[in-house]
ZATORPA-969917 format. One record per residue (C-alpha): residue in one letter; x, y, z. Coordinates in steps of 0.05 Angstrom, whole numbers, padded with zeros to 5 digits, always signed. Layout:
N
aXYZ/...
END
This chain:
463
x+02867+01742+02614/x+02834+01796+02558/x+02814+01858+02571/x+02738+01841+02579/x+02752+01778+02626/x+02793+01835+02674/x+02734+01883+02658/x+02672+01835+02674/x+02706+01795+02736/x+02733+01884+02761/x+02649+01894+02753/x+02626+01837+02795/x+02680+01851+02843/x+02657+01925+02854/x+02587+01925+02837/x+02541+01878+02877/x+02465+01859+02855/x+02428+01926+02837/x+02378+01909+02890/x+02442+01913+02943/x+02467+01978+02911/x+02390+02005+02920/x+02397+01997+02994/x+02467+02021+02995/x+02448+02080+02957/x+02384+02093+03012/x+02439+02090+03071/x+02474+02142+03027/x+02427+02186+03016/x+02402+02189+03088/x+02474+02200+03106/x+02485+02266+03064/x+02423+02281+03079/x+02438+02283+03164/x+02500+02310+03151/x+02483+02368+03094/x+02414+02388+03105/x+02402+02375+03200/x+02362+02442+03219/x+02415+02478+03275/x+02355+02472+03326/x+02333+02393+03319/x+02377+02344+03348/x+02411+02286+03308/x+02353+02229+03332/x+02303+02272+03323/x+02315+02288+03248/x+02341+02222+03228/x+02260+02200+03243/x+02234+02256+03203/x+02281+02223+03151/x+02250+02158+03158/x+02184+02185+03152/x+02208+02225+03084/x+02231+02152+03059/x+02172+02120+03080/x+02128+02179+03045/x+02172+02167+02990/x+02165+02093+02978/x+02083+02092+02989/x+02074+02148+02944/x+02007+02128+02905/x+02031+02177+02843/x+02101+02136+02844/x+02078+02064+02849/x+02019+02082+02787/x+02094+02097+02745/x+02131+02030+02771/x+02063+01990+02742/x+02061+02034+02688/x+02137+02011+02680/x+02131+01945+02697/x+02070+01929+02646/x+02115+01964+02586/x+02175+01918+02590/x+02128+01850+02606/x+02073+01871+02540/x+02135+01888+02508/x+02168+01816+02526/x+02101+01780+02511/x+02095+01815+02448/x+02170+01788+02422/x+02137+01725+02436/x+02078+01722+02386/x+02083+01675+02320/x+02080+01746+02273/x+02146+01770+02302/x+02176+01705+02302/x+02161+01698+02229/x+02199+01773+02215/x+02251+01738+02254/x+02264+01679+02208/x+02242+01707+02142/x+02310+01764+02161/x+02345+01714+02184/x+02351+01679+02114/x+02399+01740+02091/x+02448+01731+02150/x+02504+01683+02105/x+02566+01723+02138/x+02586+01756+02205/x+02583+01829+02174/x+02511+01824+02153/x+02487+01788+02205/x+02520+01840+02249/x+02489+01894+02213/x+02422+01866+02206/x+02407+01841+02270/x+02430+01913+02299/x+02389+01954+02253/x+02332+01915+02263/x+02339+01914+02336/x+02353+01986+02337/x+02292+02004+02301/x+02243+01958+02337/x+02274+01981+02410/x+02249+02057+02396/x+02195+02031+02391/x+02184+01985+02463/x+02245+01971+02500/x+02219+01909+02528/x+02195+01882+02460/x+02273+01915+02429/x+02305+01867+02487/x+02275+01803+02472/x+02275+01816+02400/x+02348+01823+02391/x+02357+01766+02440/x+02310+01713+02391/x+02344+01740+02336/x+02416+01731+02353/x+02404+01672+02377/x+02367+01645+02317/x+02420+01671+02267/x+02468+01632+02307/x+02428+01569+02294/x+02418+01586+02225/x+02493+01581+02221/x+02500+01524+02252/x+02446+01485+02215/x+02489+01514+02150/x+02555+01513+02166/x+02565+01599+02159/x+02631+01614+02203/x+02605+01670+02256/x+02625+01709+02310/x+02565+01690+02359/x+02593+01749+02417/x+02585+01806+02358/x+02512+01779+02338/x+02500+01777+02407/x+02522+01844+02424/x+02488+01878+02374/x+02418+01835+02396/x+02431+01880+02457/x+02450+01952+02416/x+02372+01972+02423/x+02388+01986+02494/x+02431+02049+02483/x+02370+02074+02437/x+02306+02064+02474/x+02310+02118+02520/x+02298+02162+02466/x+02248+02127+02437/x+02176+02127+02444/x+02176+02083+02513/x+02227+02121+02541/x+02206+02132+02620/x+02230+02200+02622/x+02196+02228+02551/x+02138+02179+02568/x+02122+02211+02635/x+02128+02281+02628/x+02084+02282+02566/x+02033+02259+02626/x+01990+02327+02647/x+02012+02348+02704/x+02063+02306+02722/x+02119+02356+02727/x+02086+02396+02775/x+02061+02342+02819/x+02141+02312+02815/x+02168+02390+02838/x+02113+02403+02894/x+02149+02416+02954/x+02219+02428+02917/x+02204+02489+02869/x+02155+02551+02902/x+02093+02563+02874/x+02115+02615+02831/x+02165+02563+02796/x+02125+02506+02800/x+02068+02563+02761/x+02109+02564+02708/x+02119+02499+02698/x+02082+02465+02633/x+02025+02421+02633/x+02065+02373+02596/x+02127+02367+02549/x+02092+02323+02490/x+02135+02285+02451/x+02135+02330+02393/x+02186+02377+02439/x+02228+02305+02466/x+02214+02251+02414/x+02201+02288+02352/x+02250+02340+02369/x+02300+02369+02318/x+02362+02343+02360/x+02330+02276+02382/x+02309+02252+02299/x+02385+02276+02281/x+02407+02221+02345/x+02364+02171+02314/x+02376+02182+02247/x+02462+02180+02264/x+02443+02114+02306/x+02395+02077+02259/x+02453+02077+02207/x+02519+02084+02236/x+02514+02032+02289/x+02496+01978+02244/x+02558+01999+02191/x+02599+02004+02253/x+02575+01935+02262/x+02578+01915+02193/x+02652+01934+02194/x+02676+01904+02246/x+02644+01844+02230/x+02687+01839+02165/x+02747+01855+02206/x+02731+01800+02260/x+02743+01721+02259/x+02690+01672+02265/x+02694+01632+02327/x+02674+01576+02342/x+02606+01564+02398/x+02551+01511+02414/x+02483+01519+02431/x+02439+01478+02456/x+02377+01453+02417/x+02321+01491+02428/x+02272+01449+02455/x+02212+01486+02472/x+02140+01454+02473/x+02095+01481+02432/x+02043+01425+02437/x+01965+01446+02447/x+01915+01423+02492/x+01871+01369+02468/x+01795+01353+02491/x+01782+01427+02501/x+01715+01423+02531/x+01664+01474+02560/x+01672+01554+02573/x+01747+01526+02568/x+01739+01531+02493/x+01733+01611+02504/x+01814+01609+02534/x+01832+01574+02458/x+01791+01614+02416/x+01825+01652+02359/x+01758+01681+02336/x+01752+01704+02415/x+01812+01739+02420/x+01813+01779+02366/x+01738+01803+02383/x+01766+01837+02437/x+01842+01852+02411/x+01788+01891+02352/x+01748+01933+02403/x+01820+01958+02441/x+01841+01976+02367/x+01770+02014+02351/x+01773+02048+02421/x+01855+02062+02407/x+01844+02091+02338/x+01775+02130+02367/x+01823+02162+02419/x+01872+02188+02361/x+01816+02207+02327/x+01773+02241+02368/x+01821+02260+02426/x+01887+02271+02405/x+01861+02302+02339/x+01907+02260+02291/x+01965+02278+02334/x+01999+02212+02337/x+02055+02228+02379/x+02009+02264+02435/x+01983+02199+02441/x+02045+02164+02470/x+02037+02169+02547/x+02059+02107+02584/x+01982+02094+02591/x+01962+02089+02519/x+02035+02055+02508/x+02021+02004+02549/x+01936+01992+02515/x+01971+01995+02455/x+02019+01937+02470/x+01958+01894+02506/x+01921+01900+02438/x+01976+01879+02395/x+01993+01822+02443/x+01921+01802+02445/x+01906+01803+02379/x+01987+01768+02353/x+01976+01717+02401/x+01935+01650+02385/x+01890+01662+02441/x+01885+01683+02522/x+01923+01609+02530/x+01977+01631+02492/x+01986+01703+02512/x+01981+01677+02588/x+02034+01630+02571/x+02075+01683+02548/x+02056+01730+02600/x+02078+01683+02653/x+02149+01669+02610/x+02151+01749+02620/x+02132+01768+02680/x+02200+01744+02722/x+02235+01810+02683/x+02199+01859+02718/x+02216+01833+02783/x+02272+01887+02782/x+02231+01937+02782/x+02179+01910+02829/x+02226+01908+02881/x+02276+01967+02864/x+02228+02016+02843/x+02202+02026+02924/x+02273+02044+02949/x+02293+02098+02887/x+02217+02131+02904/x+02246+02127+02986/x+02306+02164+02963/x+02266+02216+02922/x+02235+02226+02987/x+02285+02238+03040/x+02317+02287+02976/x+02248+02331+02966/x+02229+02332+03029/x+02302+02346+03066/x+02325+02401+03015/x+02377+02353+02990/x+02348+02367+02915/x+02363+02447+02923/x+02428+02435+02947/x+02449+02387+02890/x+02416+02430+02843/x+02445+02491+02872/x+02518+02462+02851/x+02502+02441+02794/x+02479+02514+02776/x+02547+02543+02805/x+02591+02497+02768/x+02542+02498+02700/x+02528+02550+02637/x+02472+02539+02581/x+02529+02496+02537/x+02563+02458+02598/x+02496+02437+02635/x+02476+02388+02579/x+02534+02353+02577/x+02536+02351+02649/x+02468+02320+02660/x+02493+02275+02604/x+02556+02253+02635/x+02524+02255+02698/x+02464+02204+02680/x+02508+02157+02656/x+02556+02146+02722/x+02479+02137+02760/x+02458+02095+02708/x+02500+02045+02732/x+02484+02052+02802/x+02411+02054+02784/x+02395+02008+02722/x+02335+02040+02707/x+02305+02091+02664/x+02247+02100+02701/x+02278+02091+02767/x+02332+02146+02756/x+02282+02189+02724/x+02257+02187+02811/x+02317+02197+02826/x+02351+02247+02783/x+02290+02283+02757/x+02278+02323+02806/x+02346+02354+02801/x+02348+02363+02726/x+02288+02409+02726/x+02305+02455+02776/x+02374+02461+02758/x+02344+02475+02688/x+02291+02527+02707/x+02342+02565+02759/x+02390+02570+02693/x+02330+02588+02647/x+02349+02530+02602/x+02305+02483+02556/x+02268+02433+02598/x+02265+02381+02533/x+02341+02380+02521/x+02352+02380+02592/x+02307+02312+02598/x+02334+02291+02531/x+02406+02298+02558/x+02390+02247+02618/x+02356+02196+02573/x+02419+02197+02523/x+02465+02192+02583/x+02418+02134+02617/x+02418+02091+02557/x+02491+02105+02544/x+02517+02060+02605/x+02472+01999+02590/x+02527+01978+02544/x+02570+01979+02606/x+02523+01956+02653/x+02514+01884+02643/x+02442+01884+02681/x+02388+01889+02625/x+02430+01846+02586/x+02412+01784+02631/x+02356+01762+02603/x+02396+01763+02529/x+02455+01724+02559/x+02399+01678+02583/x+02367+01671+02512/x+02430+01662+02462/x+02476+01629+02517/x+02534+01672+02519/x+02566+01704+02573/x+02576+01780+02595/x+02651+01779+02581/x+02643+01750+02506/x+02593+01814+02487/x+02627+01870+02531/x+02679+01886+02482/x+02630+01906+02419/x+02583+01930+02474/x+02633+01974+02499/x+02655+01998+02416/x+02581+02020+02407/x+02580+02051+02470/x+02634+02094+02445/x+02598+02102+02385/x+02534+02124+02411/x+02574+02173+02464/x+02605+02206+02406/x+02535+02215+02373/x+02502+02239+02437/x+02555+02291+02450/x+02563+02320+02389/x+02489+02335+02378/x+02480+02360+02454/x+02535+02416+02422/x+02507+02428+02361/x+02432+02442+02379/
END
């Protein structure tokens, strides 16, 4: 048995569905919290319902649930925008220069790379489409490939997007306000005072350290790729014939004939782009990246989709092809906001934070948060969700050592995005597009993990 068989059958073993581990994590949670944080002078039933109610307060928080929408909306746009003719037509027209492993390797990764800081959702399904295509480009001309490698670096723009411009973290707390509303009841007023407004993305995204990371990752990982694609041997695959229908409706009759008009949808796709430009314009002054909130992300992302796509048929074709990917987060979101709760409201964030201050200095703290974001990341597959979680955490830990909030936030994205190349959860719906299987990827997932974690590291140090 190789080392990834031992390594993806050791996962499945250990790790049950992420929805399980949610729950497991919320009996966890409750746990230390009973155990760490019980008043002397309330009894053990008695505090265990105050618990419950902190969950509860925690799951039904209105601010939360607006950021699992807000979440859910960015990776289905993002899917249904993969989906349109336009980026199928970038698809093939690159495919055409994938004659050889290496290339294809390296082109399908860079591509992927780039598109992923851009949406993670659209980054996903992109470098699914596109592996998979190149593979039937090779079959279709006889070019010896190793489908795994193209596969696994369809899925490299999941180590990137964090740090991107849909990254949860970066997205929300360039949201006014948000920071203070997330450390009410944690920091005092005084602290929570001097708090910003907001940390836009020119201090996360279009930060010294985080252009440097993206820079490194935009060309290393596909010459990483490149190279060990001229190293590797092609191996031999099938894949089934794609047989999607693409047939239209005929005898289109009535207001029906609004639902298939092209002239239709792009009247309104128009007006979101006049009203999206207007807003960078007039409101954000030409600042493009104040702009990216996960608000105007996600408007952004419905006018592209609207106006790509044929007409409403077709984007609520693809919208339904879409929608079963959020279901994660639908589901899971709700028990990472309960565990926020019974942390804010129990103390357990102070105490956390509190060791992490004792154990931490202004060059050790990064890489903690780092190393530390990574290990949740693969109990909680989620950006956003471990933002709930973790969050909290980060920034007080940061403002009780006086250390930048950015790098501090920056640190937990890098680490977050690290572990998808070990955690096989995001990846399903790539497996599910090219056909291959967790254990065939894992290895060259698992070489640009390393990769990336050497990148990530190094640049926490240097700036």
């Amino acid at each position: 048995m190789s080392f990834s068989e031992k390594y993806s059958k050791l996962f499945k073993y250990i790790l049950p569905t992420p929805f399980t581990i949610a729950v497991i994590l919320t009996f966890l949670t409750f746990l230390i919290a009973l155990v760490v944080t019980t008043p002397p002078n309330i009894s053990i039933t008695s505090y265990s319902i105050d618990l419950l109610k902190y969950w509860e307060d925690g799951v039904w928080n209105s601010g939360l649930m607006v950021f699992a929408l807000q979440m859910m909306l960015m990776l289905v746009l993002g899917h249904t925008l993969a989906l349109t003719i336009p980026v199928n037509k970038i698809i093939s027209s690159a495919v055409k220069s994938c004659d050889s492993t290496a290339k294809s390797a390296a082109l399908v990764t860079f591509l992927t790379v780039l598109v992923s800081l851009f949406n993670w959702g659209l980054g996903l399904i992109f470098g699914a489409i596109f592996a998979r295509k190149v593979a039937e480009h090779a079959k279709k001309n006889l070019i010896p490939l190793n489908y795994p490698l193209i596969g696994a670096a369809g899925y490299s723009g999941l180590m990137v997007w964090h740090g991107g411009l849909s990254g949860s973290s970066l997205a929300k707390v360039a949201e006014n306000n948000h920071l203070k509303e997330m450390m009410n009841g944690i920091l005092n007023e005084i602290q929570i005072s001097s708090l910003p407004e907001k940390i836009s993305y020119w201090e996360t995204v279009g930060s010294s350290m985080n252009i440097s990371v993206m820079l490194l990752l935009v060309i290393l990982l596909p010459l990483s790729m490149y190279w060990i694609g001229k190293k590797s041997k092609s191996i031999d695959f099938s894949i089934s014939e794609n047989k999607k229908n693409l047939a239209t409706k005929e005898n289109i009759i009535g207001a029906e004939k609004l639902d298939y008009s092209r002239l239709f949808s792009i009247l309104f796709g128009g007006i979101l782009f006049v009203y999206i430009f207007h807003k960078i314009i007039v409101e954000y002054e030409w600042n493009v990246l104040e702009f990216f909130t996960p608000n105007n992300i996600n408007l952004l992302l419905f006018a592209l989709a609207i106006v790509l796509h044929k007409n409403f048929t077709s984007f609520l074709n693809a919208i339904d092809e879409s929608i079963s990917g959020a279901s994660g987060i639908l589901i899971q979101f709700p028990l990472y906001f309960g565990i926020m709760g019974i942390m804010r409201s129990s103390g357990l964030v102070n105490e956390i934070s509190d060791f992490f201050v004792q154990i931490s200095n202004s060059t050790t703290y990064p890489i903690f948060t780092f190393l530390s974001a990574g290990l949740v990341n693969i109990f909680v597959p989620s950006g956003g969700g471990q933002w709930a979680v973790q969050g909290p955490i980060i920034i007080q830990a940061a403002t009780d050592l006086g250390l930048s909030l950015p790098k501090s936030i920056l640190a937990l994205a890098y680490g977050d995005q690290l572990t998808n190349m070990l955690q096989p959860f995001w990846a399903l719906p790539l497996l599910g597009i090219t056909e291959l299987k967790a254990k065939e990827i894992l290895p060259y997932t698992l070489f640009l993990m390393m990769i990336g974690g050497i990148i990530f590291v190094s640049c926490l140090l240097i700036f």
